[in-house]
ZADO-1210 file (C-alpha; in nm, 4 decimals, padded with zeros to 6 digits):
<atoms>
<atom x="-06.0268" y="01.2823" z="-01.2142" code="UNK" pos="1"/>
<atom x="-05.7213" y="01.2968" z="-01.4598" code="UNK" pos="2"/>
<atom x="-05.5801" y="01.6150" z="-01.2321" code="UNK" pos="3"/>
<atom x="-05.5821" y="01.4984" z="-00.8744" code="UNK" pos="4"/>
<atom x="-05.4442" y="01.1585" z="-01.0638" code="UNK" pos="5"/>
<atom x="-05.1358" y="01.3491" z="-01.1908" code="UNK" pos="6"/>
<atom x="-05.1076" y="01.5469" z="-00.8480" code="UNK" pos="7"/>
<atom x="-05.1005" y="01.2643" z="-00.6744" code="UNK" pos="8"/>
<atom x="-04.8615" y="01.1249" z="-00.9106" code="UNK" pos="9"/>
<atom x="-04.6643" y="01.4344" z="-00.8559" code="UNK" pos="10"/>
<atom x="-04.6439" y="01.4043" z="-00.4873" code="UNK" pos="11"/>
<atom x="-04.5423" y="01.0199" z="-00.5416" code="UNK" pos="12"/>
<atom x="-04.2724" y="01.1649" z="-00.7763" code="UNK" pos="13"/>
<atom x="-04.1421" y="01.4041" z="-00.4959" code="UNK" pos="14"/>
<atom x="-04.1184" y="01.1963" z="-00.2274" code="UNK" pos="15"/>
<atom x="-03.9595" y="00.9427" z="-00.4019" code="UNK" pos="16"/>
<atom x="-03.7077" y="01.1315" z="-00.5387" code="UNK" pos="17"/>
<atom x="-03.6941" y="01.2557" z="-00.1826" code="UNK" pos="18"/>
<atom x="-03.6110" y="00.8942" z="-00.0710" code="UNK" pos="19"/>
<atom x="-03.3614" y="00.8175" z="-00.3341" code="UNK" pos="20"/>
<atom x="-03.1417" y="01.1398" z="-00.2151" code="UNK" pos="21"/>
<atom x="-03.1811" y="01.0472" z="00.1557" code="UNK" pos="22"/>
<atom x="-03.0597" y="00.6826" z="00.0636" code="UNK" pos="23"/>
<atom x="-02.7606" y="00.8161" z="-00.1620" code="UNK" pos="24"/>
<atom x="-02.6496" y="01.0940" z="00.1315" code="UNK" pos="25"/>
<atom x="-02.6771" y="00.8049" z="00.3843" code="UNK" pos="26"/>
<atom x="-02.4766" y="00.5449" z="00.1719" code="UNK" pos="27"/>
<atom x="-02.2203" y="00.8320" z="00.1093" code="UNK" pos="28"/>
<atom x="-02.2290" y="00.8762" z="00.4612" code="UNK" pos="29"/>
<atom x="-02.2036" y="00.5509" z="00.5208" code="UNK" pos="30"/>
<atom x="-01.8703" y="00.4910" z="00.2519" code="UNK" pos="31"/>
<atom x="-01.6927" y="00.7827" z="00.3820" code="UNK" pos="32"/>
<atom x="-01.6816" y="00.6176" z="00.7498" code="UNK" pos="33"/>
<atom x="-01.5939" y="00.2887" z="00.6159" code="UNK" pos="34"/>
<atom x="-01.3264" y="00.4285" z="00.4637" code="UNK" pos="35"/>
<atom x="-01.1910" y="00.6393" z="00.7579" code="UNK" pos="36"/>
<atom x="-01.2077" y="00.3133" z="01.0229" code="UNK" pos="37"/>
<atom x="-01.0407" y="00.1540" z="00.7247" code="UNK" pos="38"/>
<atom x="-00.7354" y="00.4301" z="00.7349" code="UNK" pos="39"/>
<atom x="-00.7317" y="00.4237" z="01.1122" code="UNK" pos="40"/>
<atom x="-00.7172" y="00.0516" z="01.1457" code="UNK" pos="41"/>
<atom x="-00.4158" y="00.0510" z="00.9017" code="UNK" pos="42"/>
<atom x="-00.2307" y="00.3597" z="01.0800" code="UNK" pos="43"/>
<atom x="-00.2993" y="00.1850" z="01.4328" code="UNK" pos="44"/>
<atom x="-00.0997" y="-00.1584" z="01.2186" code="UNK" pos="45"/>
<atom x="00.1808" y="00.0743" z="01.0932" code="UNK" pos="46"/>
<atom x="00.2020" y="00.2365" z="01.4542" code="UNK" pos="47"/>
<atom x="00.2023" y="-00.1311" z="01.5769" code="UNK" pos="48"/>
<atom x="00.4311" y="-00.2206" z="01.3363" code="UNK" pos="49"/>
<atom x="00.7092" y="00.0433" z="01.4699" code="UNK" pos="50"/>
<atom x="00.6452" y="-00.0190" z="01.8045" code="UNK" pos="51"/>
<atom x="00.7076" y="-00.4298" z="01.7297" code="UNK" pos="52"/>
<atom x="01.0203" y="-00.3074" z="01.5405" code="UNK" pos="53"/>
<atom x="01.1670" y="-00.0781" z="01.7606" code="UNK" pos="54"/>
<atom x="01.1871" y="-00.3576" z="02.0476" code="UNK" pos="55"/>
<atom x="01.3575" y="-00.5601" z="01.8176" code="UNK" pos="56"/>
<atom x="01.5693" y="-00.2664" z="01.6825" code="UNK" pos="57"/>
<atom x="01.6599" y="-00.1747" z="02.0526" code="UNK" pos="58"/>
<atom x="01.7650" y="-00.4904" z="02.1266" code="UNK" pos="59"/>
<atom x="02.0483" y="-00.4783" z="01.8552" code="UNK" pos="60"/>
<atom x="02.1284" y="-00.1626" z="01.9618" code="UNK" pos="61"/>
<atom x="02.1979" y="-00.2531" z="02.2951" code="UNK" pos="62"/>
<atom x="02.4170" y="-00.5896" z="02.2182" code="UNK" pos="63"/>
<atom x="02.5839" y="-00.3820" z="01.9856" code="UNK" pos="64"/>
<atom x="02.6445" y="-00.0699" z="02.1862" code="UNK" pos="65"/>
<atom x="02.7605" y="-00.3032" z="02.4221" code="UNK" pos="66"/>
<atom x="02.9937" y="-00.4957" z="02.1629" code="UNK" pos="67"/>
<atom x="03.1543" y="-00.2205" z="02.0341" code="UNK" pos="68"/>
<atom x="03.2372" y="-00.0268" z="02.4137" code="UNK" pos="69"/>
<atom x="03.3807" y="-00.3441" z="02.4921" code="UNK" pos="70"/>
<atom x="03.6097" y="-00.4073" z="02.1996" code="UNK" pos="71"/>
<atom x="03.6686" y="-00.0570" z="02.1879" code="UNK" pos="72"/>
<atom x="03.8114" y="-00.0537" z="02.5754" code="UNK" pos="73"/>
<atom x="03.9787" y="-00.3825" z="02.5015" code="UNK" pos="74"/>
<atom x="04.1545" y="-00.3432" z="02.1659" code="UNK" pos="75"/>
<atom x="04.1931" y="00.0396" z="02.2852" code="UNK" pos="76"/>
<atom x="04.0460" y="00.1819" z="01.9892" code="UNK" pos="77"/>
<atom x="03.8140" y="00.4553" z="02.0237" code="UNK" pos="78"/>
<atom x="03.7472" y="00.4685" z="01.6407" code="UNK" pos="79"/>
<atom x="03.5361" y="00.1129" z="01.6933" code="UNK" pos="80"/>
<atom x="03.2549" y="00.3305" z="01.8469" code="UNK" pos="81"/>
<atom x="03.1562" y="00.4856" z="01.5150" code="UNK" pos="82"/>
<atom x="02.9405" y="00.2588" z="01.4081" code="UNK" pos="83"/>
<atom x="02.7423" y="00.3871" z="01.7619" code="UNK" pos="84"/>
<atom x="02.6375" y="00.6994" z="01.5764" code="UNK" pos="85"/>
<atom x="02.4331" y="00.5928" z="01.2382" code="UNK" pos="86"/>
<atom x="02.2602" y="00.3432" z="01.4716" code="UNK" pos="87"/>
<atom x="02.1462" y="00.5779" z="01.7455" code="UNK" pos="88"/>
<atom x="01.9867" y="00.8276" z="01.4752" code="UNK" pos="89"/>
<atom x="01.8273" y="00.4845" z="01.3418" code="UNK" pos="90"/>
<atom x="01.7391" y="00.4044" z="01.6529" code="UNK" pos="91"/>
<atom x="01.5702" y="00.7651" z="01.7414" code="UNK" pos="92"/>
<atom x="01.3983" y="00.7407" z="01.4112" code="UNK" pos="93"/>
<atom x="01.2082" y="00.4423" z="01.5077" code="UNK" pos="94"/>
<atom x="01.1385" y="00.5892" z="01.8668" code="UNK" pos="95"/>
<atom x="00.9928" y="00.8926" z="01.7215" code="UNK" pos="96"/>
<atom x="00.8378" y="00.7066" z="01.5029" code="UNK" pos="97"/>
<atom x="00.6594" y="00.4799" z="01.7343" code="UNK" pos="98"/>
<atom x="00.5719" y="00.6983" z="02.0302" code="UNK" pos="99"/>
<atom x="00.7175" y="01.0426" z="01.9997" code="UNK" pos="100"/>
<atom x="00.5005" y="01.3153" z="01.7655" code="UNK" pos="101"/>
<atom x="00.6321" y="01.2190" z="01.4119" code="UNK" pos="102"/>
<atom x="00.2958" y="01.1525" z="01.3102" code="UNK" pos="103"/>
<atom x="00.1649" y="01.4959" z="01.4140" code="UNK" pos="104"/>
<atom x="00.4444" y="01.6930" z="01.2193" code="UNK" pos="105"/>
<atom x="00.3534" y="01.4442" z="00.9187" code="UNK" pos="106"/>
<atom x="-00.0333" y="01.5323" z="00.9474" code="UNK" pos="107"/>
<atom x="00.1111" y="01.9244" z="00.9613" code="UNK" pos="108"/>
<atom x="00.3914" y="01.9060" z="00.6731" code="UNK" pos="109"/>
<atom x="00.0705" y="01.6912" z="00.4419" code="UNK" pos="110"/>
<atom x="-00.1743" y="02.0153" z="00.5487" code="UNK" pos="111"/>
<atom x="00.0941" y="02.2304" z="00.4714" code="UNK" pos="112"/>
<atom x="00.1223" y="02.0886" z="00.0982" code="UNK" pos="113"/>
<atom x="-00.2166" y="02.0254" z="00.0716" code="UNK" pos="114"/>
<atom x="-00.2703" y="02.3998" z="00.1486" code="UNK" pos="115"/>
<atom x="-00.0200" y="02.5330" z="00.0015" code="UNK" pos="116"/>
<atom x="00.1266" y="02.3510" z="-00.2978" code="UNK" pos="117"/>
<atom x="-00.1947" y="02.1991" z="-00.4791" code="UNK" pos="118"/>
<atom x="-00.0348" y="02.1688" z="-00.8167" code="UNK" pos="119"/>
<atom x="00.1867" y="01.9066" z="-00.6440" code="UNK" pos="120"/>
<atom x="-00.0748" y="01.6350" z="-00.5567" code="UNK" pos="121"/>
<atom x="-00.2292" y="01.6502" z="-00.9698" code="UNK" pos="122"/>
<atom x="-00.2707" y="01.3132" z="-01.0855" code="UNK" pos="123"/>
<atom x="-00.1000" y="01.2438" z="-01.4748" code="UNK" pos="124"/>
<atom x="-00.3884" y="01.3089" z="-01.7286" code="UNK" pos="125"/>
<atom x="-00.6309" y="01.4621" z="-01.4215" code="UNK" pos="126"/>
<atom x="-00.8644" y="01.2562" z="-01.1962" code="UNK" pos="127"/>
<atom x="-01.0018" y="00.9253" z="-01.3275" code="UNK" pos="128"/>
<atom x="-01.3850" y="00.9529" z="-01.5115" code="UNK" pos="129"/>
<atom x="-01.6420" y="00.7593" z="-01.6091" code="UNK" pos="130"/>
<atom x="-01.5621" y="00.7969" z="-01.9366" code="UNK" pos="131"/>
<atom x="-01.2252" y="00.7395" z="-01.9059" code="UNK" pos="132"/>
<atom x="-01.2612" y="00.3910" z="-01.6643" code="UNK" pos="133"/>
<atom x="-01.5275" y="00.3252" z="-01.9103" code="UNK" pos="134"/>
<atom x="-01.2964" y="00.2922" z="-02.1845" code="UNK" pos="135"/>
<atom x="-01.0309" y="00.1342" z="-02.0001" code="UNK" pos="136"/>
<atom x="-01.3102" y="-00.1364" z="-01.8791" code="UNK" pos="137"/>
<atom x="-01.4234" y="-00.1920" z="-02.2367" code="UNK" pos="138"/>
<atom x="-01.0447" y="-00.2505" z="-02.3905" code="UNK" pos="139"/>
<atom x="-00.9957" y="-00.4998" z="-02.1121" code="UNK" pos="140"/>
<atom x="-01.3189" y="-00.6838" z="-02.1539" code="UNK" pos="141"/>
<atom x="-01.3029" y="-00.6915" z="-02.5511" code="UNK" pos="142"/>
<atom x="-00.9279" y="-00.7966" z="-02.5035" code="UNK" pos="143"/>
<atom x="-01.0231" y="-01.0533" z="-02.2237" code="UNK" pos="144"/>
<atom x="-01.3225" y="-01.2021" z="-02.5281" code="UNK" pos="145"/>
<atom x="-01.0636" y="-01.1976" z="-02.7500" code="UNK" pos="146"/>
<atom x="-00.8316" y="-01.4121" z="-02.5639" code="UNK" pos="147"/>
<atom x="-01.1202" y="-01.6540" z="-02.4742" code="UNK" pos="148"/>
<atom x="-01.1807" y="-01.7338" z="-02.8500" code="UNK" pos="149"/>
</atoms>
């Protein structure tokens, strides 16, 4: 009676154990696409956010561009369409930036690193730990009780 008791508790064991690493895989699974619609959402707002600026941008361009021909012709001073070229490579910046393939040589140069020079991307005193966020939650929470007193 006492074996097929503890077999059966064996199996119960197993399977549950079984469970509990299906539910962690699928919460991981679940936490690393959260995360990645979380970084897409945020690069489709900073893509958004260049686009917005560049129309702006272009605008000033233009009225200046404009500005500066004209007072150039006028005054007959070619020297007054200087300004012209820091504002062009400005405003090619911001075009490459919002539609051109910036982002793809970005995403190559990061691989490239990533790959390639490791030793670059270590974090001062190593990635975070439990003990280590451990401690740093205890100092706050004793300092936080001591503070309350």
């Amino acid at each position: 009676m006492g074996f097929s008791l503890s077999k059966s508790m064996d199996a119960n064991l197993t399977k549950q154990q079984e469970f509990m690493l299906h539910n962690s895989r699928l919460q991981l699974e679940r936490q690393i696409l959260m995360q990645n619609q979380m970084r897409e959402r945020q690069m489709a707002m900073q893509i958004a956010w260049s686009r917005e600026f560049l129309k702006y941008y272009g605008s000033f361009f233009a009225v200046a561009t404009l500005g500066l021909t004209a007072g150039a012709v006028k005054r007959k001073k070619p020297g007054m369409l200087l300004p012209i070229i820091p504002l062009g490579f400005v405003l090619a910046y911001q075009m490459d930036s919002a539609y051109g393939t910036m982002i793809f040589r970005m995403r190559e140069e990061a691989e490239s690193i990533m790959a390639s020079e490791q030793n670059r991307l270590d974090l001062p005193h190593g990635a975070p730990t439990f003990d280590s966020i451990e401690k740093a939650r205890r100092a706050k929470s004793s300092l936080i009780s001591f503070l309350e007193k």
